[in-house]
C-alpha angles and dihedrals in degrees: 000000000000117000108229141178114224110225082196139043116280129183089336106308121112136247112281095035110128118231141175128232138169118259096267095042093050092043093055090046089052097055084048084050097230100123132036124197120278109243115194087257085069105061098054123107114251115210125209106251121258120251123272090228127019103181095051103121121253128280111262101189092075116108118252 
Protein backbone atom coordinates (compact mmCIF):
# COMPACT_ATOMS: atom_id res chain seq x y z
CA UNK A 1 0.00 0.00 0.00
CA UNK A 2 1.35 3.54 -0.76
CA UNK A 3 0.17 6.24 1.29
CA UNK A 4 -1.00 9.26 -1.19
CA UNK A 5 -2.56 12.86 -1.09
CA UNK A 6 -5.46 13.49 -3.80
CA UNK A 7 -4.88 17.06 -5.61
CA UNK A 8 -8.60 16.47 -6.71
CA UNK A 9 -11.60 15.34 -5.33
CA UNK A 10 -11.98 11.49 -5.07
CA UNK A 11 -15.00 9.43 -3.81
CA UNK A 12 -16.10 12.42 -1.80
CA UNK A 13 -13.39 13.42 0.02
CA UNK A 14 -11.78 16.48 -0.64
CA UNK A 15 -8.29 17.56 -2.03
CA UNK A 16 -5.61 17.33 0.53
CA UNK A 17 -7.02 14.31 2.23
CA UNK A 18 -4.41 11.72 2.52
CA UNK A 19 -5.29 7.89 1.17
CA UNK A 20 -3.74 4.68 0.66
CA UNK A 21 -3.73 2.50 -2.59
CA UNK A 22 -2.19 -0.22 -3.75
CA UNK A 23 0.78 0.25 -6.23
CA UNK A 24 -1.49 -0.03 -9.71
CA UNK A 25 -4.18 1.92 -8.50
CA UNK A 26 -1.90 4.67 -7.37
CA UNK A 27 0.06 4.50 -10.42
CA UNK A 28 -3.27 5.01 -12.83
CA UNK A 29 -4.53 8.07 -10.49
CA UNK A 30 -1.38 9.56 -10.83
CA UNK A 31 -1.27 9.60 -14.65
CA UNK A 32 -4.80 11.04 -14.33
CA UNK A 33 -3.25 13.32 -12.03
CA UNK A 34 -5.62 12.86 -9.33
CA UNK A 35 -2.81 11.55 -6.04
CA UNK A 36 0.83 12.59 -5.16
CA UNK A 37 2.74 10.91 -3.24
CA UNK A 38 2.42 11.32 0.84
CA UNK A 39 6.33 12.99 2.48
CA UNK A 40 6.72 12.73 6.10
CA UNK A 41 5.88 16.47 6.26
CA UNK A 42 2.41 15.42 5.21
CA UNK A 43 1.47 13.65 7.36
CA UNK A 44 2.07 16.05 10.31
CA UNK A 45 -0.73 17.77 12.11
CA UNK A 46 -0.91 21.75 11.41
CA UNK A 47 -2.23 23.72 14.08
CA UNK A 48 -4.03 26.91 13.65
CA UNK A 49 -1.53 29.79 14.98
CA UNK A 50 -1.97 31.20 18.14
CA UNK A 51 -3.21 34.73 18.45
CA UNK A 52 -1.10 37.50 18.43
CA UNK A 53 -2.81 38.79 21.37
CA UNK A 54 -4.83 36.96 23.65
CA UNK A 55 -5.92 39.64 26.11
CA UNK A 56 -7.20 42.20 23.28
CA UNK A 57 -11.06 42.73 24.21
CA UNK A 58 -13.39 41.42 22.41
CA UNK A 59 -14.75 42.66 19.22
CA UNK A 60 -17.81 44.54 19.76
CA UNK A 61 -19.10 45.05 15.86
CA UNK A 62 -20.29 41.21 15.63
CA UNK A 63 -24.22 40.62 15.63
CA UNK A 64 -25.64 39.25 18.43
Amino acid sequence: MIKAILTKPLDGMPEGTEREFAQADFDRLKKLGAVRKATAGDSAIKRASPPSNKKAPAVTNKSV
